[in-house]
C-alpha positions in Angstrom: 0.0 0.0 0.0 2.7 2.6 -0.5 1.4 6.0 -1.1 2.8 9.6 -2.3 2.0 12.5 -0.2 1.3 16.2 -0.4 2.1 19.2 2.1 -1.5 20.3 2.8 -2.3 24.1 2.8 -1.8 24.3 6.6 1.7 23.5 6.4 2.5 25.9 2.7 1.4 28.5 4.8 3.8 27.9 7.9 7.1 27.5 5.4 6.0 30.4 3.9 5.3 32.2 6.8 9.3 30.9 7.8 11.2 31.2 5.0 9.8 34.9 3.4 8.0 36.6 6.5 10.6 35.5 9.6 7.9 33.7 11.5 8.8 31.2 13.0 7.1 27.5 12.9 8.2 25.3 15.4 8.2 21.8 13.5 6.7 18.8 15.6 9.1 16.4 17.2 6.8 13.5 16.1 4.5 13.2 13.3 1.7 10.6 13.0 0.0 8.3 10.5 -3.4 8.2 9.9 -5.7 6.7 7.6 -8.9 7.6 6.2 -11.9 6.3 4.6 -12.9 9.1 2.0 -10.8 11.6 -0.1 -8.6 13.8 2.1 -6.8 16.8 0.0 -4.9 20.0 0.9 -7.6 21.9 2.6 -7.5 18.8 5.3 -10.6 17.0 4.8 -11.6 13.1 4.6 -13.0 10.5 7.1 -10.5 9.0 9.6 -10.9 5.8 10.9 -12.3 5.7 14.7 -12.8 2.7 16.8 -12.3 -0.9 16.6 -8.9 -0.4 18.3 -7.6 2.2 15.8 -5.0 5.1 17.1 -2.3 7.3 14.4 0.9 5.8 14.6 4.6 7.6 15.2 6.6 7.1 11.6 9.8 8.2 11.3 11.7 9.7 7.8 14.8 9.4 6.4 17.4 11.9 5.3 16.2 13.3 1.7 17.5 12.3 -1.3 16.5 11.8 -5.4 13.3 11.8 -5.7 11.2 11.2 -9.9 11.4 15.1 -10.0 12.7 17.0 -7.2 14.1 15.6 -3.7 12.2 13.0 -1.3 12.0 11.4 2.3 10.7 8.2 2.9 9.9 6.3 6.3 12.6 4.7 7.8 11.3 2.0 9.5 8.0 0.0 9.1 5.0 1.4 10.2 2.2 -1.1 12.2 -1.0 -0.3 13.2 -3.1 -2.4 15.7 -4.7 -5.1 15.0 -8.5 -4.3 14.2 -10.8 -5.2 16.8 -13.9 -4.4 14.3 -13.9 -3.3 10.6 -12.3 -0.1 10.2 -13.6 -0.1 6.2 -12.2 0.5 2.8 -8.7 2.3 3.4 -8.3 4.6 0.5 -6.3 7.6 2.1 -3.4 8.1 4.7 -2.2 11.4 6.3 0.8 12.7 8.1 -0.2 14.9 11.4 1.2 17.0 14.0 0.0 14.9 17.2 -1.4 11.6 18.1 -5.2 12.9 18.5 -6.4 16.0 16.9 -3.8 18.1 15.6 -2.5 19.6 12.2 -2.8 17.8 8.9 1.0 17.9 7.2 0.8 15.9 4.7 -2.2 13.8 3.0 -2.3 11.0 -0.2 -4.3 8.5 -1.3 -3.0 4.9 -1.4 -2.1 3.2 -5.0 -4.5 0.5 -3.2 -7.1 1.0 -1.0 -7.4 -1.8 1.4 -10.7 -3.3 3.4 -9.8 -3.9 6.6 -11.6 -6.5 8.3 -11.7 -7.5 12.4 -7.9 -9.5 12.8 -6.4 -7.5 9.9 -2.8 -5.2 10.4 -2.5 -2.3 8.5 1.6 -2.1 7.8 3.9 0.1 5.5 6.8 -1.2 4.9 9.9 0.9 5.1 10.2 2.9 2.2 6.4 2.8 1.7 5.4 6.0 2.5 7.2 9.4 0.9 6.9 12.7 0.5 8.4 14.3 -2.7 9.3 18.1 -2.8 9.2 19.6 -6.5 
């Protein structure tokens, strides 16, 4: 299920607000993986999962390098979510956020395969799986 994300608006606006303005953004010391059932996009949007033993997980990048047109990151190591303790649905969409609950959508993308997940089932990304490509 690897996916390709996209900075959402939220966080355009911070870099912007960094790099050309001089205000400061102070970037999160752990960002989080979410998934959703419906279309997310750079306004935020989408339907997380909730329930049946679901929670964001921690993920962890690597250092950037060549990406298909500009520079990338990718996650370090695998990424596991809890086992489903009821249907969590059709997967179609995963996010990167600020904080475990709540919090600021950083990066969104839908998957090159959605995925049903059904009570028993592991969602995983494999290292590597997930990236975010700057152009």
């Amino acid at each position: 299920m690897p996916s390709q994300m996209a900075k959402t608006h939220y966080l355009e606006d911070r870099i912007l607000n960094e790099v050309l303005r001089g205000i400061d953004y102070t970037p999160p010391a752990t960002v989080y993986v979410a998934l959703f059932t419906t279309p997310t996009d750079k306004d935020g949007g989408g339907t997380e999962v909730s329930g049946g033993g679901y929670a964001r997980q921690p993920v962890t990048f690597g250092a950037p390098g060549p990406g298909t047109d500009g520079h990338k990151v990718s996650n370090s190591a695998e990424v596991l979510f809890p086992e489903a303790t009821a249907p969590w649905g059709v997967v179609t969409h995963v996010a990167i956020f600020d904080a475990a609950t709540a919090g600021n959508m950083l990066y969104q993308g839908a998957l090159e395969e959605s995925r049903d997940v059904k009570t028993g089932d592991q969602v995983r990304f494999k290292a590597g799986d997930l990236s975010v490509e700057e152009k």
